[in-house]
C-alpha positions as CSV (number, residue, x, y, z in Angstrom):
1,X,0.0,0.0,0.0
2,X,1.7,3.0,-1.4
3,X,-0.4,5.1,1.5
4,X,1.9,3.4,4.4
5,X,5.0,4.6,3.4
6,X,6.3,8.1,4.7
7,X,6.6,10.4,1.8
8,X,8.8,14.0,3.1
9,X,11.0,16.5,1.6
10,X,13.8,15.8,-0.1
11,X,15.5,17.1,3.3
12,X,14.2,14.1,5.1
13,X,14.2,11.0,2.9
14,X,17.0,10.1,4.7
15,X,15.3,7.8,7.3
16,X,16.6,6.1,10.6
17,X,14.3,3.1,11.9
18,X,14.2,4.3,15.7
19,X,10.3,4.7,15.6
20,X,9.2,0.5,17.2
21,X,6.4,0.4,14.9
22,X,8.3,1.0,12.1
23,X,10.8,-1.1,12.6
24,X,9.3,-4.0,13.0
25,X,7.6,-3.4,10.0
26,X,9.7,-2.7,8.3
27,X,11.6,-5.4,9.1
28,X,9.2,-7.6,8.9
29,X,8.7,-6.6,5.4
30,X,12.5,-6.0,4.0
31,X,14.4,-7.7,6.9
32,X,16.1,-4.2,7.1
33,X,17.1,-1.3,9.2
34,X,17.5,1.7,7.1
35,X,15.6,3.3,4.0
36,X,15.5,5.9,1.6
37,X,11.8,6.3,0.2
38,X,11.5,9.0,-2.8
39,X,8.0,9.3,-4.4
40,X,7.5,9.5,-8.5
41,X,5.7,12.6,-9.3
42,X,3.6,13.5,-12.1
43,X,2.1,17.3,-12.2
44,X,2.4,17.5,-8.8
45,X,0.9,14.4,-7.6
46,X,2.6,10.9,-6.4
47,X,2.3,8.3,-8.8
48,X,4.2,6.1,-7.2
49,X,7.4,4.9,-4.5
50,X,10.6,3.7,-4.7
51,X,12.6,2.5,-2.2
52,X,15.6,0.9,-0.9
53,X,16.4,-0.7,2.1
54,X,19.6,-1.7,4.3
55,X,20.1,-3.7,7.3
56,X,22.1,-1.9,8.8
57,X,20.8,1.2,10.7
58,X,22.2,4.4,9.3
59,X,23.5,2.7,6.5
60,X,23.0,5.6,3.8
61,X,24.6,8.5,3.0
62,X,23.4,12.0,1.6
63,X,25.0,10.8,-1.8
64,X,22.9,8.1,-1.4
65,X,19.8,9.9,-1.1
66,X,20.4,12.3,-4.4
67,X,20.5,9.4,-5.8
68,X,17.5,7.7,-5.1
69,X,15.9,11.0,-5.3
70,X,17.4,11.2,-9.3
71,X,16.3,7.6,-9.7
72,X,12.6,8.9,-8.5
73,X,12.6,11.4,-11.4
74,X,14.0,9.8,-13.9
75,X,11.1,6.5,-13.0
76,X,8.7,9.1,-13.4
77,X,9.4,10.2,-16.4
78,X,9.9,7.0,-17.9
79,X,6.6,6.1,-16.4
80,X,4.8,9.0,-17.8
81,X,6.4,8.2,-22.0
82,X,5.6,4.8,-21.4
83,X,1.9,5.7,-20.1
84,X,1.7,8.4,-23.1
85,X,2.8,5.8,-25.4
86,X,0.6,3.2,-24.8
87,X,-2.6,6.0,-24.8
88,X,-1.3,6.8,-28.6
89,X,-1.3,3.4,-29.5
90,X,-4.7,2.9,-28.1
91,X,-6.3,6.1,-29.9
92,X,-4.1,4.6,-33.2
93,X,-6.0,1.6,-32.8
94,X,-9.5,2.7,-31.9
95,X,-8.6,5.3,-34.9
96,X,-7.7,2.4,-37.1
97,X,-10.7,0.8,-36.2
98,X,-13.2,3.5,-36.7
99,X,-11.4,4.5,-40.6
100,X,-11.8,0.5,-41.0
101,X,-16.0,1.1,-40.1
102,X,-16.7,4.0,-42.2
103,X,-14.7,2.8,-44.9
104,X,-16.8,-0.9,-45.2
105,X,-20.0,1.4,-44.7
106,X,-18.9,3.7,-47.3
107,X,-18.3,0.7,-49.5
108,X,-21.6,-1.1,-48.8
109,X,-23.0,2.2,-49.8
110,X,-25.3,2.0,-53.3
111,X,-24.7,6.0,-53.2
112,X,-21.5,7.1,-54.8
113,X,-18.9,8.6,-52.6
114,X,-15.9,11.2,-53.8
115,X,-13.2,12.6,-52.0
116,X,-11.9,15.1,-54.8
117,X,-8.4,17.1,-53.9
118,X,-7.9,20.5,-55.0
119,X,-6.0,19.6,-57.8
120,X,-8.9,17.4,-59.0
121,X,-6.6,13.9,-57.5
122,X,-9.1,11.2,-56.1
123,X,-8.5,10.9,-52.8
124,X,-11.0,8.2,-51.5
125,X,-13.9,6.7,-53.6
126,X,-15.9,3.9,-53.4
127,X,-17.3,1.0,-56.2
128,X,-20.4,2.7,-56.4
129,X,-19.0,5.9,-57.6
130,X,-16.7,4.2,-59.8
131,X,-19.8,2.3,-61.7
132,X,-21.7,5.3,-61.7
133,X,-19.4,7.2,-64.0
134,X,-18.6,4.2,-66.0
135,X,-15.0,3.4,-65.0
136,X,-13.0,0.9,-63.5
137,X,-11.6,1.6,-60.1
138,X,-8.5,1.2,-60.8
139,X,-8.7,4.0,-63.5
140,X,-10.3,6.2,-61.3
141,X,-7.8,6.0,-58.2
142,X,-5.6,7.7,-61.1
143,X,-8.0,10.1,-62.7
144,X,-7.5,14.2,-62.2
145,X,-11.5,14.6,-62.2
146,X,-10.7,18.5,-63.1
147,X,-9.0,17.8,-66.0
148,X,-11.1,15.2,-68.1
149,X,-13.9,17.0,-69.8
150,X,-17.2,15.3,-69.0
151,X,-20.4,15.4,-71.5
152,X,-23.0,16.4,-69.2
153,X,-26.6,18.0,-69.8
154,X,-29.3,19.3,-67.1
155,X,-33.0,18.6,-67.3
156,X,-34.1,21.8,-69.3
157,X,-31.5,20.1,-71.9
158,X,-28.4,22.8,-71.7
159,X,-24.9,21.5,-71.0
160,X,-24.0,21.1,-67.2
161,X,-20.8,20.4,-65.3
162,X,-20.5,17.5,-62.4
163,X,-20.6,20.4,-59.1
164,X,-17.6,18.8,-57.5
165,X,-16.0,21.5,-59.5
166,X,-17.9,24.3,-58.7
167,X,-17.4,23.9,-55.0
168,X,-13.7,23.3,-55.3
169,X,-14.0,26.9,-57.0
170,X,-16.1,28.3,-55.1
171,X,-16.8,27.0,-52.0
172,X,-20.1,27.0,-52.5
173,X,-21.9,23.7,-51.6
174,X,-24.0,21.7,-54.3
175,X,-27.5,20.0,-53.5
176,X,-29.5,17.3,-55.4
177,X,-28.1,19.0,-58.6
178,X,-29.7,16.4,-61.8
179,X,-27.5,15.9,-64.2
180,X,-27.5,13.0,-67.3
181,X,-24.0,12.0,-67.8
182,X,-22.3,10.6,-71.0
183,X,-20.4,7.6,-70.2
184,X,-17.1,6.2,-71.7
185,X,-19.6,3.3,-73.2
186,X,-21.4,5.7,-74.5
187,X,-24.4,5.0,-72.5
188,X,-26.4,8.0,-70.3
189,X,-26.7,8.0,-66.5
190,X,-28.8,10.1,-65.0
191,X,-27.6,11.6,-61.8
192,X,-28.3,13.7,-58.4
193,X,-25.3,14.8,-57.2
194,X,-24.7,16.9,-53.7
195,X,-21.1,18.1,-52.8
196,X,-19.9,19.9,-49.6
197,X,-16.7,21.6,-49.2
198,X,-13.9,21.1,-46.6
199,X,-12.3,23.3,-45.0
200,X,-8.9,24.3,-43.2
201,X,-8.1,27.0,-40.8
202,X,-7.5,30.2,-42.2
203,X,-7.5,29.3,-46.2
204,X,-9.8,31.2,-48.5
205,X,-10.7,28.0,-50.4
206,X,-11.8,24.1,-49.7
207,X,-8.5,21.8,-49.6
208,X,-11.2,19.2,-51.0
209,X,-14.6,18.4,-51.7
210,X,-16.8,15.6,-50.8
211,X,-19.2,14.2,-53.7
212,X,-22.2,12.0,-53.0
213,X,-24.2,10.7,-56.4
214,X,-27.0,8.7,-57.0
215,X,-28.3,7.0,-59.6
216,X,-31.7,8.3,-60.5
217,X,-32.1,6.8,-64.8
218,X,-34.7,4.0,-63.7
219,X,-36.7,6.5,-61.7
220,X,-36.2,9.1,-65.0
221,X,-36.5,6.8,-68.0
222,X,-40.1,5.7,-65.8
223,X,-41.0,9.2,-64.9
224,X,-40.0,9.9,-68.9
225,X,-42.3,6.7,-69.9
226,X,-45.4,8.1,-67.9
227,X,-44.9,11.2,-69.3
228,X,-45.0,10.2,-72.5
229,X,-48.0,7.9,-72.0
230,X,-50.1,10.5,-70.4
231,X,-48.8,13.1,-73.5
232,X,-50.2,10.0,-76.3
233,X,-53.8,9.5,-73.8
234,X,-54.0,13.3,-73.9
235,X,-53.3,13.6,-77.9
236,X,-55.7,10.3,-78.4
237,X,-58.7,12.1,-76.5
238,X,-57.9,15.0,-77.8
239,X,-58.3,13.5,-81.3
240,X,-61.1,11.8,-80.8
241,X,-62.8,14.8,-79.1
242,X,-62.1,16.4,-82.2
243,X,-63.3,14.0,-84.1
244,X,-66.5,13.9,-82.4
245,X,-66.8,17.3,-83.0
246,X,-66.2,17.2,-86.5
247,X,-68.9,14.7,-87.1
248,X,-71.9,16.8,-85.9
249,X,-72.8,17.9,-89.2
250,X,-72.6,14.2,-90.6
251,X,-74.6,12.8,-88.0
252,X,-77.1,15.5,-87.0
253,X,-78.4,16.4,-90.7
254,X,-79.7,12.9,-91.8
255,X,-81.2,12.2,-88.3
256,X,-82.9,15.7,-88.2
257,X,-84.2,14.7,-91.5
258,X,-85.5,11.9,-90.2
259,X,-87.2,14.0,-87.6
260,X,-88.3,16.7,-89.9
261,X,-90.2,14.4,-92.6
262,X,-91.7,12.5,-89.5
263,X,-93.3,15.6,-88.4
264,X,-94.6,17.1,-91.5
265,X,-96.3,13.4,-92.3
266,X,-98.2,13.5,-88.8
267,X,-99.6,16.9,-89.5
268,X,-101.9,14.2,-92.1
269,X,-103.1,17.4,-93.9
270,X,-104.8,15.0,-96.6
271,X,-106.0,12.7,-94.2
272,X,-104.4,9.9,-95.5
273,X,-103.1,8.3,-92.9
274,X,-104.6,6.0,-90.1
275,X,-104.3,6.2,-86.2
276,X,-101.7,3.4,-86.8
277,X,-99.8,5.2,-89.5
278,X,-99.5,8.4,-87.1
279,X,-98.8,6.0,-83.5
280,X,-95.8,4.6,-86.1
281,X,-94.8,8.4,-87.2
282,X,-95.2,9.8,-83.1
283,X,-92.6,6.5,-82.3
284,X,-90.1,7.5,-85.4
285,X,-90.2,11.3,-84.6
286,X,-90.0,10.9,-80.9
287,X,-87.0,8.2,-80.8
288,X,-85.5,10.3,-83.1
289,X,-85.5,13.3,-81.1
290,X,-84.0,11.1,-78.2
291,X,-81.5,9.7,-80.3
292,X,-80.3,13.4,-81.2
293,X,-80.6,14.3,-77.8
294,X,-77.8,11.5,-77.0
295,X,-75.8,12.1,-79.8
296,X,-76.5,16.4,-78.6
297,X,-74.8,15.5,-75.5
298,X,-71.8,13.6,-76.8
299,X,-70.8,16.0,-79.3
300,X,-71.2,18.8,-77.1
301,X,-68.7,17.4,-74.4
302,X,-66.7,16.5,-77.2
303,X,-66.5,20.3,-78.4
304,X,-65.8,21.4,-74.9
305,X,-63.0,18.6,-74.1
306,X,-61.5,19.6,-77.9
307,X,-61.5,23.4,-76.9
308,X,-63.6,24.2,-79.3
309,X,-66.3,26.0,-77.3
310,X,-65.7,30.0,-77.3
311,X,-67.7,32.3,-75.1
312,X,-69.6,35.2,-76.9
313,X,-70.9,37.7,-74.2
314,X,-73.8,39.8,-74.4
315,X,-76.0,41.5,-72.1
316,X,-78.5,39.1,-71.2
317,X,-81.9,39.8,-69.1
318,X,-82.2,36.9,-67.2
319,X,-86.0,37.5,-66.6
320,X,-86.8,37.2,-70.5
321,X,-84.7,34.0,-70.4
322,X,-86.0,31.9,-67.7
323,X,-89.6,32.5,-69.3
324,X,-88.1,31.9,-72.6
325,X,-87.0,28.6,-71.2
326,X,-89.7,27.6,-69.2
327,X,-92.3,28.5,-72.2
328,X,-89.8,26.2,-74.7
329,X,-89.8,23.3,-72.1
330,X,-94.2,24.1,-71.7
331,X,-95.2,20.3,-73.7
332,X,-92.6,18.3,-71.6
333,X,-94.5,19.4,-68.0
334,X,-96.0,16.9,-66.1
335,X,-100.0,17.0,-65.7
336,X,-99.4,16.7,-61.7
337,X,-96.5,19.4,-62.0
338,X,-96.7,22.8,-62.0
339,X,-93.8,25.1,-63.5
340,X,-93.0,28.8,-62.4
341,X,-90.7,31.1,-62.6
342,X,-89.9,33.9,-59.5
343,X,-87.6,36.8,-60.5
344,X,-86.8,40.2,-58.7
345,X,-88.8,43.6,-59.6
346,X,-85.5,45.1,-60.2
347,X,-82.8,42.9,-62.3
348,X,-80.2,44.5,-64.5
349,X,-78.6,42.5,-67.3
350,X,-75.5,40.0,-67.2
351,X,-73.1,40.1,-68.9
352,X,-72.4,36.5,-70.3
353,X,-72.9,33.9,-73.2
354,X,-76.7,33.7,-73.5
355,X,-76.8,30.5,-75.4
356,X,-74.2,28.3,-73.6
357,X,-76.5,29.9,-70.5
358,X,-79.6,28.6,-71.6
359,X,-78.6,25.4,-72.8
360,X,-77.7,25.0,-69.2
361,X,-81.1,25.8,-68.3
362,X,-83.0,23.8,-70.4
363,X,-80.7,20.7,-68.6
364,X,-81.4,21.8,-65.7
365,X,-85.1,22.9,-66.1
366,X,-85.5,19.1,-68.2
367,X,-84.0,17.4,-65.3
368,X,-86.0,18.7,-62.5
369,X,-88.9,18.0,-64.9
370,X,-88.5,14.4,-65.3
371,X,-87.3,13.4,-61.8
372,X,-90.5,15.4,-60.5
373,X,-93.5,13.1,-60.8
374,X,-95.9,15.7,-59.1
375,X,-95.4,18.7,-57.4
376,X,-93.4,21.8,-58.0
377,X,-90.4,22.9,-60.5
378,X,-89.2,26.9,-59.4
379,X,-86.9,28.6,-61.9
380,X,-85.9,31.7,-59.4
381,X,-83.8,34.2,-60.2
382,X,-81.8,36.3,-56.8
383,X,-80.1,39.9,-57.2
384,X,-78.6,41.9,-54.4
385,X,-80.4,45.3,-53.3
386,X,-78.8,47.4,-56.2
387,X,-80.7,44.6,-59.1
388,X,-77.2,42.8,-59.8
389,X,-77.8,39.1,-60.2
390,X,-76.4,36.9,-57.7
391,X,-77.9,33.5,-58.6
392,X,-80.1,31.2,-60.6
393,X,-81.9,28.3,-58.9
394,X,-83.7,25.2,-60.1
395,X,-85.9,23.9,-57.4
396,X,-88.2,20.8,-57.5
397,X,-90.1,18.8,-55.4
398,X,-88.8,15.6,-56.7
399,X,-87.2,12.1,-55.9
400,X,-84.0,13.9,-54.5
401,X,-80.4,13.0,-54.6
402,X,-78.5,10.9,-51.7
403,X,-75.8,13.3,-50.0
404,X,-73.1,10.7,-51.2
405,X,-73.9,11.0,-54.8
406,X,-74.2,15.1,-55.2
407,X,-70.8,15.3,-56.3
408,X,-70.7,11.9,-58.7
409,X,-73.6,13.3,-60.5
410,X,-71.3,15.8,-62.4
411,X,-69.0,13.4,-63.8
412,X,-69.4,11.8,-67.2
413,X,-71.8,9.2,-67.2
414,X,-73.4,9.5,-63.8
415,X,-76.9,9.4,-62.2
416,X,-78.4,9.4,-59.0
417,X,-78.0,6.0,-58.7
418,X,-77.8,2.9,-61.1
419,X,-81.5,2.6,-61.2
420,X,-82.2,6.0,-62.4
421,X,-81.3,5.3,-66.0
422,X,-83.5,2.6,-66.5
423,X,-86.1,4.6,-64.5
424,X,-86.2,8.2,-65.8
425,X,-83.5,7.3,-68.8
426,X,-81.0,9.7,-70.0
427,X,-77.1,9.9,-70.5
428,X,-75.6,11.2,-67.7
429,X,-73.7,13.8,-69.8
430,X,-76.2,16.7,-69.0
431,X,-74.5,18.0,-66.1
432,X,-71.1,17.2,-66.7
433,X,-71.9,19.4,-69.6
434,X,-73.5,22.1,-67.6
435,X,-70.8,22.3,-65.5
436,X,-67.7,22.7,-67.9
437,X,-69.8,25.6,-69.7
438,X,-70.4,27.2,-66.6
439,X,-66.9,26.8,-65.4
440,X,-65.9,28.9,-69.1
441,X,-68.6,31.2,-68.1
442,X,-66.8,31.9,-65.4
443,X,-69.6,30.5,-63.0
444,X,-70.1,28.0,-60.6
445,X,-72.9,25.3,-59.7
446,X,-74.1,24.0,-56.1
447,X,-76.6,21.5,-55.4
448,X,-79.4,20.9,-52.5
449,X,-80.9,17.5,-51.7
450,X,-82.1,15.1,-50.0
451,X,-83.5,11.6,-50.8
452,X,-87.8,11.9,-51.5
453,X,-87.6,15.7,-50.6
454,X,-86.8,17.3,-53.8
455,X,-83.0,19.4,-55.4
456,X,-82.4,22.8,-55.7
457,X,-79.0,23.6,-58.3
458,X,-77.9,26.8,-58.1
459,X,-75.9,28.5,-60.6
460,X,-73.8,31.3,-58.2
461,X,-73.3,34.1,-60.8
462,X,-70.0,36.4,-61.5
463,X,-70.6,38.7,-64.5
464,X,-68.1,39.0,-67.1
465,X,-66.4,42.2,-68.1
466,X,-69.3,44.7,-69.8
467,X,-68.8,44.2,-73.7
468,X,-69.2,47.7,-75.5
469,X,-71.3,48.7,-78.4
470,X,-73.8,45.7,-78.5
471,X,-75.9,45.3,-80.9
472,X,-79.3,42.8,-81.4
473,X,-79.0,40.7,-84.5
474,X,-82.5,41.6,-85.9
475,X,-85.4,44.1,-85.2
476,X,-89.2,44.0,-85.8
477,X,-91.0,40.6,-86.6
478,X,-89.5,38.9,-89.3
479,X,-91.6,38.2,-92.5
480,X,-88.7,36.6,-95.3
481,X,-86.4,33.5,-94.1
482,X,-83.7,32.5,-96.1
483,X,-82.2,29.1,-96.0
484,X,-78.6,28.4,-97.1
485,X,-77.7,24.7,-96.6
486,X,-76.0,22.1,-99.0
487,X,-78.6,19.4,-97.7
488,X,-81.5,19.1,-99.5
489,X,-83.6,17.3,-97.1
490,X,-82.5,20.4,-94.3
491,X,-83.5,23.0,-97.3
492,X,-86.8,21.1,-98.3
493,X,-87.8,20.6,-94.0
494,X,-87.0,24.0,-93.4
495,X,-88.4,25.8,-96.0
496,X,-91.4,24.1,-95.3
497,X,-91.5,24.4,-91.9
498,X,-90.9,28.4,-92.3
499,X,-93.9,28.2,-95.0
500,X,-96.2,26.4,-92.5
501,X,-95.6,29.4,-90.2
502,X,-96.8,31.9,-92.5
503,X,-93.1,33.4,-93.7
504,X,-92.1,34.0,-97.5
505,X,-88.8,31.4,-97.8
506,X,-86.4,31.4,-100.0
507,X,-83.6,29.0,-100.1
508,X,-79.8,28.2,-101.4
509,X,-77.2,25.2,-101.4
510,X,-73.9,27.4,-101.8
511,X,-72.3,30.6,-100.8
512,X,-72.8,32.5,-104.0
513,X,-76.2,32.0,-104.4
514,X,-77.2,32.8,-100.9
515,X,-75.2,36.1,-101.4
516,X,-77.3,36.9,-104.1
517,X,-80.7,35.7,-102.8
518,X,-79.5,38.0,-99.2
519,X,-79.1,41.4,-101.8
520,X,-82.0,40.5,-103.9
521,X,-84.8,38.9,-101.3
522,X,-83.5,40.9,-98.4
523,X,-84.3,38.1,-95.8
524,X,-85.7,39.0,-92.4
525,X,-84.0,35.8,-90.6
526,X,-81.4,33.5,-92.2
527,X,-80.7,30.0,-91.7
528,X,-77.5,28.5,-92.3
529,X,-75.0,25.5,-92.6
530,X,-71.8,26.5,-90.7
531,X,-70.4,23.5,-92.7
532,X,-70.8,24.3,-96.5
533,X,-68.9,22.0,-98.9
534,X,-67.8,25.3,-101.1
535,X,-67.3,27.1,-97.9
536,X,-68.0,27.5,-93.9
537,X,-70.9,29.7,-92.9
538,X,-68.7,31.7,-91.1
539,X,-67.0,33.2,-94.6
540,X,-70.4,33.7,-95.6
541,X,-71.6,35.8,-92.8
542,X,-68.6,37.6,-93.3
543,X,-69.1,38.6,-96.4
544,X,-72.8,39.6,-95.9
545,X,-71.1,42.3,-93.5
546,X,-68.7,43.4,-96.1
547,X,-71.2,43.5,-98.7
548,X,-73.0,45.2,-96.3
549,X,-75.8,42.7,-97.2
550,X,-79.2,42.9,-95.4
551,X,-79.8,40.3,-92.9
């Protein structure tokens, strides 16, 4: 026990036995009667004894005791190297040990890992980096990165540089930089690369840079394929929506002829036909009408999806339009139904496109018609105190919609529920179409309902910009119609239809002609084919204004 040995100053490490206790133990423990004890010291504090021992009392001199006292020191020191030496060795090894971790983690790493010098040297890399930029390790541990020019190109397609660089330069770090790399096999990597500079003491620049890269060309190339895909799906509906659109005129004209010579047979103005003949004609001219109606509804969604729908605003007086609407809709009421109309004393106009507006009407006036066996169908129309419209509701006491299907019903295709078609019939296009011409209005729809307690759809209302120096089309009641079509059975069913109504018709199958019958018949109201074979309607209403033609 170091504790039971007398340490004193170097005055009194010369020591002679005389105390009992300590002879006897120290005889006991060296056999001897003299010692000189000298501590090792290290900062100040003992570390340790060394002693030696005589048998003889008195035995040792003050040479003696320098000495041991040198011996002391010199121990201590000793001790102390050897102690500092074996602490290096163990920070070497747990060092050692630590480099020997991070290096098999950076290994095992699918990420690639670059240690670039200053100079552009590779100073520590690992497999992963070395396959991402399509070399062989052993070509890279010898590569100046600086110095080889690498073909590189960024997403927006302009030529790029691997950052390492840049940060080297700079010492600005790099994050998730993409980059598609050319490879020496002439195959293209797309990467994200991060780099992060490091630093010494004192120098304006990074002694290195640290790289990290992954390879993102699966995740692209899929990402690419998607694109792609969605780009054809687009372009295929797109093309088909435009093909659609393009065939109204091929599909409407024979099956409004169809419709048209039905119509003027059941008028039976000879009497020649029989209650069978006309039940026959009512069947023809009404599944014709529903026929068009489905084939309305497809080519209409068609024209919207195709972009081919433009808005035309005018000021419209939404009182005059609801009772136009309701009046048009009059033969489709129900006997147990009644249909009104409730607008405000004082309304100004809106501003908006009058037909796309009624057509969503008529949908929505038609569709509270049919799902209301008996009861009430309300076309109200609200304003704020100053007469500006706020809103346009359809409200009927009908068979109601369930609250999880008010937001289905405006997609393509939908009803209330599957029963409804088979019920009430219909496409389940009408709102879907209301909807996209209301959102190019500008406007939006709600709906109210509840299962056997009726639906209210309100059309909330923002007016478009005012459109200056408006003009109506016609004045007074026309007397002379004019017909330009390139369809005979459309010129023979409406001239005869205009004839039946009491007005003098004339009629044309081409642009020149109609131009000529417009300066020399000077029509009232004119009919005509947007779609002529010699040329559109559109060039022909044109030229009316430049001939400053009558219409």
């Amino acid at each position: 026990d170091l504790h039971s040995f007398p340490t004193r100053r170097s005055s009194d490490l010369h020591i002679v036995m005389v105390d009992p206790r300590v002879d006897a133990t120290t005889r006991e423990a060296f056999g001897a009667r003299s010692a000189i004890i000298a501590p090792t010291l290290e900062d100040g504090e003992t570390t340790g004894l060394i002693a030696v021992v005589h048998d003889s009392a008195g035995h040792f001199t003050e040479r003696d005791e320098q000495s041991v006292r040198l011996l002391a020191g010199l121990l201590a020191a000793a001790l102390a190297r050897t102690e500092a030496l074996s602490t290096r060795e163990s920070a070497l090894t747990r060092l050692q040990e630590s480099e020997e971790r991070y290096r098999s983690v950076v290994a095992a790493l699918h990420e690639g890992i670059l240690l670039v010098h200053a100079d552009g040297s590779v100073r520590a890399f690992n497999e992963s980096a070395a396959r991402h930029l399509g070399l062989r390790p052993a070509a890279l541990k010898h590569l100046n990165l600086l110095e080889r020019h690498w073909t590189t190109v960024r997403e927006d397609g302009e030529h790029g540089e691997l950052p390492f660089g840049e940060t080297l330069r700079t010492g600005r770090p790099v994050s998730g930089q993409v980059l598609g790399l050319d490879r020496p096999d002439g195959s293209r990597v797309w990467l994200r690369v991060s780099t992060e500079p490091l630093w010494r003491s004192g120098d304006p620049l990074p002694y290195a840079a640290v790289a990290s890269m992954n390879d993102i060309t699966e995740a692209k190339l899929t990402v690419e394929a998607l694109r792609q895909a969605k780009d054809a799906a687009e372009d295929a509906s797109q093309a088909k929506s435009r093909f659609l659109a393009s065939m109204s005129h091929e599909l409407r004209t024979p099956l409004n002829s169809v419709i048209g010579f039905a119509d003027i047979l059941l008028r039976n103005r000879d009497g020649a036909l029989n209650e069978r003949d006309l039940l026959y004609l009512r069947r023809i001219s009404d599944n014709g009408r529903h026929l068009l109606t489905l084939i309305n509804d497809i080519l209409d969604l068609s024209k919207i999806e195709a972009g081919r729908v433009e808005v035309q605003a005018t000021e419209v007086q939404l009182d005059a339009l609801v009772t136009s609407v309701t009046g048009q809709l009059a033969d489709q009421v129900p006997k147990q139904v009644a249909l009104t109309c409730e607008t405000p004393q004082r309304l100004e106009p809106l501003v908006t496109d009058e037909n796309k507006l009624r057509q969503v009407l008529i949908n929505l006036v038609g569709n509270a018609l049919r799902f209301t066996p008996e009861g009430r169908v309300t076309v109200r129309v609200t304003a704020d105190s100053e007469g500006d419209p706020l809103s346009i509701e359809v409200s009927d006491t009908g068979v109601g919609i369930p609250l999880e299907r008010q937001q289905a019903i405006f997609r393509r295709f939908e009803q209330g529920d599957d029963t409804t078609g088979r019920r009430y019939g219909g496409t389940g296009l009408g709102l879907a179409i209301s909807r996209s011409l209301l959102d190019q209005l500008g406007f939006d729809i709600e709906v109210e309902s509840a299962p056997d307690a009726g639906s209210t759809f309100r059309i909330v209302l923002q007016p478009l910009p005012v459109v200056d120096d408006l003009e109506p089309l016609m004045t007074g009641r026309p007397k002379r119609v004019l017909v330009i079509d390139d369809e005979t059975d459309s010129r023979i069913i409406l001239r005869r239809f205009a004839e039946d109504a009491g007005y003098e018709t004339a009629v044309a199958a081409n642009m020149a002609d109609g131009l000529r019958l417009a300066r020399e018949f000077g029509p009232d109201v004119l009919t005509l084919d947007v779609r002529l074979r010699d040329e559109t309607g559109w060039e022909v209403i044109d030229a009316m204004q430049i001939g400053r033609a009558h219409v």
